[in-house]
C-alpha positions as CSV (number, residue, x, y, z in Angstrom):
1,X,135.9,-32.2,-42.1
2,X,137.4,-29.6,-40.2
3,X,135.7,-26.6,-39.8
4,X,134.1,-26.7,-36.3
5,X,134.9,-22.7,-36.2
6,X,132.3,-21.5,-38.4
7,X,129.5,-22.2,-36.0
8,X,131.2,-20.3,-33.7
9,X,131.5,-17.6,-35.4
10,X,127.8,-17.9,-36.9
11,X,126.1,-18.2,-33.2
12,X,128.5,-14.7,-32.8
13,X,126.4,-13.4,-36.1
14,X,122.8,-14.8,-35.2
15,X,123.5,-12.9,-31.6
16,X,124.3,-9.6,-33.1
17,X,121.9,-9.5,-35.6
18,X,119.8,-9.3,-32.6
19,X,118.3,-13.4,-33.0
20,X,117.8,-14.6,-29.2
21,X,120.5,-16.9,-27.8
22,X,120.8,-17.5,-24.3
23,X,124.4,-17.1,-22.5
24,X,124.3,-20.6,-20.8
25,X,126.7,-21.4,-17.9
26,X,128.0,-24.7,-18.5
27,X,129.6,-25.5,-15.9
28,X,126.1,-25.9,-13.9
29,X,124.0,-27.9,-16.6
30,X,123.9,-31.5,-17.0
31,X,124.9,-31.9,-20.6
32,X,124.0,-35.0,-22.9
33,X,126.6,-36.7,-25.4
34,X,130.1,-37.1,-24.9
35,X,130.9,-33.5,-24.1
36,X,129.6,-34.6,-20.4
37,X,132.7,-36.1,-19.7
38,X,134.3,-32.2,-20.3
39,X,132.2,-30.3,-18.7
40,X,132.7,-32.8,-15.7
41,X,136.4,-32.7,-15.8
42,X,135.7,-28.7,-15.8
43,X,137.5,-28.1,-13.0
44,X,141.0,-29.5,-14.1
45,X,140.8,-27.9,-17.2
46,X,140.1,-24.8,-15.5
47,X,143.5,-25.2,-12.7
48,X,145.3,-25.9,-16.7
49,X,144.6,-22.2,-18.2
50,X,144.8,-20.9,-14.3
51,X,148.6,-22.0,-13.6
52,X,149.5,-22.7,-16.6
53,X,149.6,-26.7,-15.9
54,X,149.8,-29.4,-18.2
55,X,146.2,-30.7,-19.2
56,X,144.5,-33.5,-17.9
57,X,142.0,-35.0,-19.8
58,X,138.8,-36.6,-18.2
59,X,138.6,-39.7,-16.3
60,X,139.1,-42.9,-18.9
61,X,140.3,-40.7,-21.5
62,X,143.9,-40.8,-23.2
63,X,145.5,-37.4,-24.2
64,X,147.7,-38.5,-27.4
65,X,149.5,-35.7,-28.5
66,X,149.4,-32.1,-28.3
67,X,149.8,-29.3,-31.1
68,X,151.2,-26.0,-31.0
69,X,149.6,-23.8,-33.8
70,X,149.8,-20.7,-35.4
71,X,147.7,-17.8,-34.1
72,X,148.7,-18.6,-30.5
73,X,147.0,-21.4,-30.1
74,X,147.6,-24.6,-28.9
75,X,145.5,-27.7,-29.2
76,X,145.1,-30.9,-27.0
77,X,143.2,-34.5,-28.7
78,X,142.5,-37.3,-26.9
79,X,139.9,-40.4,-26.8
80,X,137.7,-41.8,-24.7
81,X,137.6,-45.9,-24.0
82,X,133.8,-45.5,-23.4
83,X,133.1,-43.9,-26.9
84,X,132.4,-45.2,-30.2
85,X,135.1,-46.3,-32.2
86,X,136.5,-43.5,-34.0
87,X,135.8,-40.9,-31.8
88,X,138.1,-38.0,-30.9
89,X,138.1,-34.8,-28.6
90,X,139.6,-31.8,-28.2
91,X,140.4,-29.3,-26.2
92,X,141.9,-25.4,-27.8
93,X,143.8,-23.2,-25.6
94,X,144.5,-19.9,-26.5
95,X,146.2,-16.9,-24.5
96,X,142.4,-16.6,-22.3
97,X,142.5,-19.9,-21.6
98,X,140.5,-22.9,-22.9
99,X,137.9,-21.5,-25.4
100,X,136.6,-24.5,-27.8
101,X,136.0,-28.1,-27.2
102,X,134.9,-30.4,-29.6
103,X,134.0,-34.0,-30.8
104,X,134.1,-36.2,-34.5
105,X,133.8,-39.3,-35.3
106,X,135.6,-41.2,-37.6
107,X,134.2,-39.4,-40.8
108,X,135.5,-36.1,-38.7
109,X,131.3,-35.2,-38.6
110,X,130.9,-32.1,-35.9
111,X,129.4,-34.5,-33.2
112,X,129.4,-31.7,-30.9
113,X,131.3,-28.8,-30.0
114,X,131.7,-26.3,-27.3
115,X,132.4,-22.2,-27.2
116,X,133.4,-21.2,-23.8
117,X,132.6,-17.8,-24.4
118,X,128.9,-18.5,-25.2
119,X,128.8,-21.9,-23.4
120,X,126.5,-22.9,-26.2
121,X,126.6,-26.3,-27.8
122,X,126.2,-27.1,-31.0
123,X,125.4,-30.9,-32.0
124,X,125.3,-33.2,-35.5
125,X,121.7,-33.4,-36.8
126,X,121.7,-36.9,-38.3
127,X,119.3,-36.4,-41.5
128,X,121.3,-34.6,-43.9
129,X,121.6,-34.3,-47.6
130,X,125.4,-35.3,-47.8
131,X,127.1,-35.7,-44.3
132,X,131.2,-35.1,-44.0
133,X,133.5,-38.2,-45.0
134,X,136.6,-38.4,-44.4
135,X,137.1,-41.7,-46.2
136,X,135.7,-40.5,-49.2
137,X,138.0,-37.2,-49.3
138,X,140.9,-40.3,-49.0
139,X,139.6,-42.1,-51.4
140,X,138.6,-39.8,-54.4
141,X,140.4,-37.0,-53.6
142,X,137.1,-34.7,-52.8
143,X,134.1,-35.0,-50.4
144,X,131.1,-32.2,-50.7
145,X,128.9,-31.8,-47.9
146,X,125.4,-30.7,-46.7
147,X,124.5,-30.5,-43.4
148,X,122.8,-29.5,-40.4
149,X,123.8,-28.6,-36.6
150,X,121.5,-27.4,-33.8
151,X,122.4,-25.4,-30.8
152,X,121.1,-26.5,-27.5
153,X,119.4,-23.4,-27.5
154,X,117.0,-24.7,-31.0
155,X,119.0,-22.2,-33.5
156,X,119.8,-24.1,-37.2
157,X,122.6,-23.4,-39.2
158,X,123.3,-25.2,-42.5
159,X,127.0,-25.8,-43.5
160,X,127.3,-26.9,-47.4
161,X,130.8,-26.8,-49.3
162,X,133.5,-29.0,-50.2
163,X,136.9,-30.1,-49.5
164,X,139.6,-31.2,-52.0
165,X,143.5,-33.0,-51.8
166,X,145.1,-30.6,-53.5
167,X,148.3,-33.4,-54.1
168,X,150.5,-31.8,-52.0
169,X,152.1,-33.3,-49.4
170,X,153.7,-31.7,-46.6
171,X,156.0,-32.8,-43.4
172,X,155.4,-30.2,-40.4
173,X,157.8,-31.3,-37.3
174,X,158.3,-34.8,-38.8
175,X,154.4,-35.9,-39.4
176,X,153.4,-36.3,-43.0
177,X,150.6,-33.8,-44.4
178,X,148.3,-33.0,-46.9
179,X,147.1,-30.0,-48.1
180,X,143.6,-29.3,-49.1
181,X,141.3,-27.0,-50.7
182,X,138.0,-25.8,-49.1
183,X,135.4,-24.1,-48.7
184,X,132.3,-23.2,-46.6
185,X,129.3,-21.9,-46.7
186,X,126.8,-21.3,-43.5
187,X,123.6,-20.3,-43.2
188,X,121.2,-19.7,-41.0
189,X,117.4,-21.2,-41.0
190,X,116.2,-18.9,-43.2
191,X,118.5,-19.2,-45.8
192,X,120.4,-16.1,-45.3
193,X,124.5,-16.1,-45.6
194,X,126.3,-15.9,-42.1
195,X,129.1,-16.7,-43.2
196,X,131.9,-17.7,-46.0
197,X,135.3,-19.5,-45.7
198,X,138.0,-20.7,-48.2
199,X,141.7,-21.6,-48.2
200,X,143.5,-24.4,-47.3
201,X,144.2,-26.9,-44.3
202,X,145.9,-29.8,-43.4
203,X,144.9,-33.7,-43.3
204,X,146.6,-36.3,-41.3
205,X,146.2,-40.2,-42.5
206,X,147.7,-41.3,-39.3
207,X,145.8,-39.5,-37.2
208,X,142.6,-39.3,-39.0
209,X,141.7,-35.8,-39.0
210,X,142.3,-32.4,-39.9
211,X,144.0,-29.4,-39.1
212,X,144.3,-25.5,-39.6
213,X,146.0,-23.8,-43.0
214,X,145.6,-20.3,-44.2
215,X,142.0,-19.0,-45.0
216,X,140.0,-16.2,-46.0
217,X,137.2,-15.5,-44.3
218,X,133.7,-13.2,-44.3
219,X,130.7,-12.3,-42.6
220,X,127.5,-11.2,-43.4
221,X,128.6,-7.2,-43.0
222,X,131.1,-8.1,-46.3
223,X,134.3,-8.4,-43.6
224,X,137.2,-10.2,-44.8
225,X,139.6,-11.2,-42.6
226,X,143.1,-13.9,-43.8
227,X,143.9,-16.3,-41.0
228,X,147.0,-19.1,-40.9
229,X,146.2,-21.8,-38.0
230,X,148.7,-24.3,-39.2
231,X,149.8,-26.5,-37.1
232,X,154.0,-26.0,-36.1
233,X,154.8,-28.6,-33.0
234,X,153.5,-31.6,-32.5
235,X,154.1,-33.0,-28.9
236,X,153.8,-36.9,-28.0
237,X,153.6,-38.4,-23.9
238,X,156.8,-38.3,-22.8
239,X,158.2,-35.1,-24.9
240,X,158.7,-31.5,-23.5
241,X,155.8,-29.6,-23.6
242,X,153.1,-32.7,-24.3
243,X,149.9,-31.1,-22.3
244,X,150.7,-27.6,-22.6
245,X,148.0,-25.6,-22.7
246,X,150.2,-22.1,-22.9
247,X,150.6,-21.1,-26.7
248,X,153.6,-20.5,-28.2
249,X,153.5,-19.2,-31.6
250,X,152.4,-15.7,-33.3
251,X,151.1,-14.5,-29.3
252,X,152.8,-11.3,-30.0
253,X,150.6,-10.3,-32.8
254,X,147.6,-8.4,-33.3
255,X,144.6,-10.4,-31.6
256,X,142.6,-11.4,-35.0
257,X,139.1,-9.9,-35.5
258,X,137.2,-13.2,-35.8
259,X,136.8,-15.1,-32.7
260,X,139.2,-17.8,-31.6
261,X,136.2,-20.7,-32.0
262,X,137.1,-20.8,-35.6
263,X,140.4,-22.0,-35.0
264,X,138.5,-25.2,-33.2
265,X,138.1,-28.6,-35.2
C-alpha cells in the first residue's frame, strides 16, 4: 500500500494539537533499520538538492528509475543488495529539496519512513490485525488493512482502510498502470480521527508498488484539501534526466496546504 503520507501529516496533527514530539536532527543519530544506510549517505543527498545534481543512492544500492510527478515532485527508488528480498527505498524531492524517505517490502508494508522536516521516523509494528498485501490486492482485486506504526519518539497512530483495482488500466510514458480505489483512515492512540483520505492511485505489476493519483483529503479541523500526485515521466539509467532530483511538473502552482510528506510512498 501506498500511503506513507498520512503519517506525515498525522505527526504534523499530533504536534499541533499540542501532543509532545521532539524535532530530532537526523543527521547526528545513529538510526536502526535500513534507513541507516540514508541517513549515512546524508551528505550526497544533501550536495543533490544543493546543486541541483543527479542523486546518488547509498553505497551497495542500485537507483532503478526515477519519476517525475505531479505536484512538483520528483521521486528516486532504488534497492539495496544487503536487504531482504523485496525491499525498496525511496527518496522524494520536491522544490526544498529532499523531504521524505521511505522503505516497503514486498507486500509494500511502511517498513519505515522518514520526514525531513520533523526528522522523525516512523516504523512497521509487526502485530497487527490485517497488515498491507500487495499480492492479495493482485490477486482478488481488494486488500483491507489494520495496522500500527510507531515513531521513534513512542507516538501510535493506527492506519485502517482499504484499497481496490478499480479494472482500469492505464499507460503513463509507456509503463502499464492500474488504477485503484482507496481509502484511509488514521488515528491516533486514543482513538481520535487525525486524519481521512480517499481517491485514487496507481499500481505497477512490474515494479511492485504504488504510486500517487488524485485524492481528497482532511484533517481533524474538517479541512479538505484535492491533491493529483500522478506519476508523468518515468526515467531509466541511461535516459535524460534519470537521478534528477529538480521537479518538473505543476512547480508553478500554488504550494498545496498539506505538507509534501503525503506525497511520499
Amino acid at each position: 500500500m501506498a500511503h506513507h503520507q498520512a503519517a506525515g501529516q498525522a505527526r504534523g496533527a499530533r504536534q499541533q494539537r499540542a501532543v509532545p514530539a521532539q524535532v530530532v536532527d537526523a543527521s547526528s543519530r545513529v538510526l536502526a533499520g535500513s534507513l541507516t544506510f540514508l541517513v549515512l549517505a546524508g551528505g550526497m543527498l544533501a550536495a543533490g538538492q544543493a546543486g541541483a545534481a543527479n542523486f546518488t543512492p547509498p553505497a551497495g544500492c542500485t537507483l532503478n528509475v526515477t519519476v517525475q510527478n505531479r505536484n512538483c515532485t520528483v521521486s528516486q527508488y532504488y534497492t539495496c543488495s544487503a536487504d531482504p528480498d523485496g525491499y525498496q527505498h525511496s527518496a522524494h524531492f520536491g522544490r526544498e529539496g529532499l523531504y521524505h524517505l521511505s522503505t516497503i517490502d514486498a507486500e509494500t508494508r511502511w517498513i519505515e519512513s522518514q520526514s525531513m522536516g520533523s526528522g522523525l521516523i516512523d516504523r512497521l509494528v509487526e502485530e497487527a490485525e490485517d497488515h498491507a498485501s500487495f499480492s492479495e490486492l493482485l490477486s482478488t482485486g481488494r486488500d483491507d488493512f489494520d495496522f500500527w506504526t510507531e515513531t521513534d519518539d513512542g507516538q501510535r497512530l493506527h492506519h485502517q482502510g482499504a484499497d481496490t483495482l478499480t479494472g482500469e488500466t492505464v499507460t503513463i510514458d509507456g509503463q502499464t498502470l492500474e488504477r485503484t480505489q482507496f481509502r484511509l483512515t488514521t488515528r491516533d492512540a486514543g482513538g481520535e480521527v487525525l486524519i481521512t483520505r480517499e481517491g485514487n492511485q496507481h499500481v505497477s505489476r512490474d515494479f511492485k508498488r504504488f504510486y500517487g493519483g488524485v485524492e481528497t483529503s482532511s484533517d481533524w479541523t474538517g479541512a479538505e484539501t484535492q491533491t493529483d500526485d500522478s506519476p508523468v515521466l518515468f526515467t531509466f539509467p541511461g535516459e535524460a534526466g534519470f537521478g534528477s532530483t529538480t521537479p518538473q511538473f505543476d512547480c508553478d502552482q500554488l504550494l498545496t496546504q498539506i505538507p509534501q510528506e503525503r506525497a511520499a510512498s
